[in-house]
DOPATI-272409 format. One line per 2 residues: their letters; for each residue x, y, z of C-alpha. Coordinates in nm, 2 decimals. Example, Ala and Ser with C-alpha at 12.3 -4.5 7.8 and 13.67 -1.06 7.14 Angstrom:
as) 1.23 -0.45 0.78 | 1.37 -0.11 0.71
END
This chain:
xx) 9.07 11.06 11.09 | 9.24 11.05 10.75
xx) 9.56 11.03 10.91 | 9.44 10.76 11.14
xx) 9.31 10.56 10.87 | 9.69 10.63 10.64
xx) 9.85 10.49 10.97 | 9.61 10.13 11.00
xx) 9.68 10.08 10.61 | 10.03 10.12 10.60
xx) 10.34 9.88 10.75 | 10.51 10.04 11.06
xx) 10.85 9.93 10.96 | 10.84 10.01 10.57
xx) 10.53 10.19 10.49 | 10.42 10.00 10.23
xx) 10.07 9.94 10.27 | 10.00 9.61 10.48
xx) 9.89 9.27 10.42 | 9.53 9.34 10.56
xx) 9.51 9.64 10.33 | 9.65 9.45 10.05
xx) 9.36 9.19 10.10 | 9.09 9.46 10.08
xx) 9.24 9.66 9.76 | 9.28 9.33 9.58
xx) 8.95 9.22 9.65 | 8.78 9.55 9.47
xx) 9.05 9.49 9.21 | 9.00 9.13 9.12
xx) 8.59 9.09 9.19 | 8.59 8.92 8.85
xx) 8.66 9.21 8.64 | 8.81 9.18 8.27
xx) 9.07 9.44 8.32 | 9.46 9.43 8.25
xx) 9.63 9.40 8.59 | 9.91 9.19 8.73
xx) 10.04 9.09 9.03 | 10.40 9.02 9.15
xx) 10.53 8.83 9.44 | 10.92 8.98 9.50
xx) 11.13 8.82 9.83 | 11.48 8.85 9.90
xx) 11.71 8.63 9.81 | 11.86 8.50 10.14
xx) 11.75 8.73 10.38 | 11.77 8.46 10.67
xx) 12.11 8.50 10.60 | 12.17 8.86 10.62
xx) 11.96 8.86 10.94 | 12.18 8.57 11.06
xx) 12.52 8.76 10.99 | 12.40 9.11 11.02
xx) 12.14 9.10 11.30 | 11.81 9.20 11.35
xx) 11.84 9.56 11.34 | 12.02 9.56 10.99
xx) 11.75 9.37 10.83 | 11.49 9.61 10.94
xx) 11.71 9.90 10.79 | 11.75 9.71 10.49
xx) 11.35 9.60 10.48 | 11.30 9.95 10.44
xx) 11.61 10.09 10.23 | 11.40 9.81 9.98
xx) 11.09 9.93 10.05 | 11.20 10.29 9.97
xx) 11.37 10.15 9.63 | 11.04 9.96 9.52
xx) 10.85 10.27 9.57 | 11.07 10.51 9.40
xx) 11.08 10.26 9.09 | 10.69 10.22 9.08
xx) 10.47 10.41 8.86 | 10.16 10.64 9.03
xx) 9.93 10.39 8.96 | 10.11 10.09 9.11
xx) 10.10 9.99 9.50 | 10.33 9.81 9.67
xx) 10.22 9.58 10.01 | 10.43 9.39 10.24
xx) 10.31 9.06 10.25 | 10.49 8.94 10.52
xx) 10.88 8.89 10.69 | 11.08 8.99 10.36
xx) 10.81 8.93 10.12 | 10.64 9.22 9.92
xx) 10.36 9.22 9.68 | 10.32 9.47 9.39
xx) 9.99 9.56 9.24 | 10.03 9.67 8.86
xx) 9.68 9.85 8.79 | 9.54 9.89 8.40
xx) 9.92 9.76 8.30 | 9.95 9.52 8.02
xx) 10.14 9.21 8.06 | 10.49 9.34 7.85
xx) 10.48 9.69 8.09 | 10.43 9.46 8.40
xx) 10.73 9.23 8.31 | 10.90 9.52 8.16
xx) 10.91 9.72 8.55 | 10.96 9.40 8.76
xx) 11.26 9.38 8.59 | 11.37 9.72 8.59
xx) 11.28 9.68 8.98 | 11.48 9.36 9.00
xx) 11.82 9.54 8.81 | 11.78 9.84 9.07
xx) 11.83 9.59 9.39 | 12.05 9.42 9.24
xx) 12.27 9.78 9.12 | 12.20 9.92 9.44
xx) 12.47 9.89 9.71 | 12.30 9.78 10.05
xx) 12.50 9.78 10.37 | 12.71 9.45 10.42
xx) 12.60 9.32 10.09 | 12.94 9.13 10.04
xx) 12.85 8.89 10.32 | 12.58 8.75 10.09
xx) 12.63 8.41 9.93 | 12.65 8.55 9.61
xx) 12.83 8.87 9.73 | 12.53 9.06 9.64
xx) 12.18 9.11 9.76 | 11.91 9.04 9.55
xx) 11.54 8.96 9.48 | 11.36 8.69 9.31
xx) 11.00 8.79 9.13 | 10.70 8.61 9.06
xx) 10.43 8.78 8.84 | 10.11 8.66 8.76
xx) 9.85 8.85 8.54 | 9.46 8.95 8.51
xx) 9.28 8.76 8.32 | 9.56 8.56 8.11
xx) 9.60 8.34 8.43 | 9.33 8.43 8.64
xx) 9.05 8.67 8.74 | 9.08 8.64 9.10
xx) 9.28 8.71 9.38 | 9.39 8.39 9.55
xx) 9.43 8.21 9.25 | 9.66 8.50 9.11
xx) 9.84 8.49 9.43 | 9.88 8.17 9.41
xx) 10.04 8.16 9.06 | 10.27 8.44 9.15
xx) 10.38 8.24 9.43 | 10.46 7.95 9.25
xx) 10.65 8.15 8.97 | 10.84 8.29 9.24
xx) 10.95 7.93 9.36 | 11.04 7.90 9.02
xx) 11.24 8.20 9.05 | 11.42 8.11 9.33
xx) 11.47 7.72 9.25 | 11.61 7.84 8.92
xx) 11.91 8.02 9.06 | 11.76 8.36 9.20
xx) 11.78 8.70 9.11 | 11.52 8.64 8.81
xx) 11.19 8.77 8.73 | 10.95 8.48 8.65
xx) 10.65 8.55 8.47 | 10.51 8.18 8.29
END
């Protein structure tokens, strides 16, 4: 049953936990509480593009080379979702705002350090990731609205020339 349950929380392709998971954790997280946590929205920066020049099958292996690089660079404490095609969702619990901009960051110069098969073919010879973070309660108390403001800082991110971690 445990294992069961593991297997219906978690992506099949990365194993990050999935989006429906991701809805019920944030949820008992954000019910209005007055805690410290924040949120970022991360995507990679032209994935369309490696899919487009690499194929299918290379994006899935690097969806979850990314997925394994996230994870390795997150604390015990922090969970990471996939939120859908090439977009993943970090969940920073009990973290103050400077420690939550502080490891986006860090997460952010890992990819973009990290040598990912046919890498050169990206516009900017390099793949990358773009990083909205929002946080609990500066910007919001609850869930869609944080989501929301993550969202829109990673716009920011990306309309601001990429590879960038947004957090205002």
């Amino acid at each position: 049953k445990k294992k069961l349950e593991e297997m219906a929380n978690r992506d099949g392709l990365t194993g990050a936990f999935n989006k429906y998971f991701m809805h019920k954790t944030l949820d008992n997280v954000f019910n209005g509480n007055r805690r410290q946590n924040s949120l970022a929205i991360m995507d990679i920066d032209y994935f369309k593009n490696y899919n487009d020049k690499n194929g299918h099958m290379e994006g899935d292996n690097l969806l979850r080379s990314l997925a394994q690089l996230i994870t390795d660079s997150l604390r015990d404490k922090d969970m990471l979702f996939r939120f859908g095609g090439e977009e993943f969702v970090i969940l920073f619990s009990d973290t103050s705002k400077e420690d939550a901009i502080m490891v986006a960051e860090r997460i952010r110069q890992k990819v973009a350090d990290f040598v990912f098969p046919f890498e050169e073919r990206q516009p900017n010879g390099d793949l990358t990731i773009s990083v909205g973070v929002a946080f609990s309660p500066s910007d919001a108390i609850e869930k869609q609205s944080l989501l929301q403001i993550a969202d829109e800082r990673l716009y920011k991110a990306k309309s601001g020339g990429r590879n960038r971690v947004v957090w205002e």
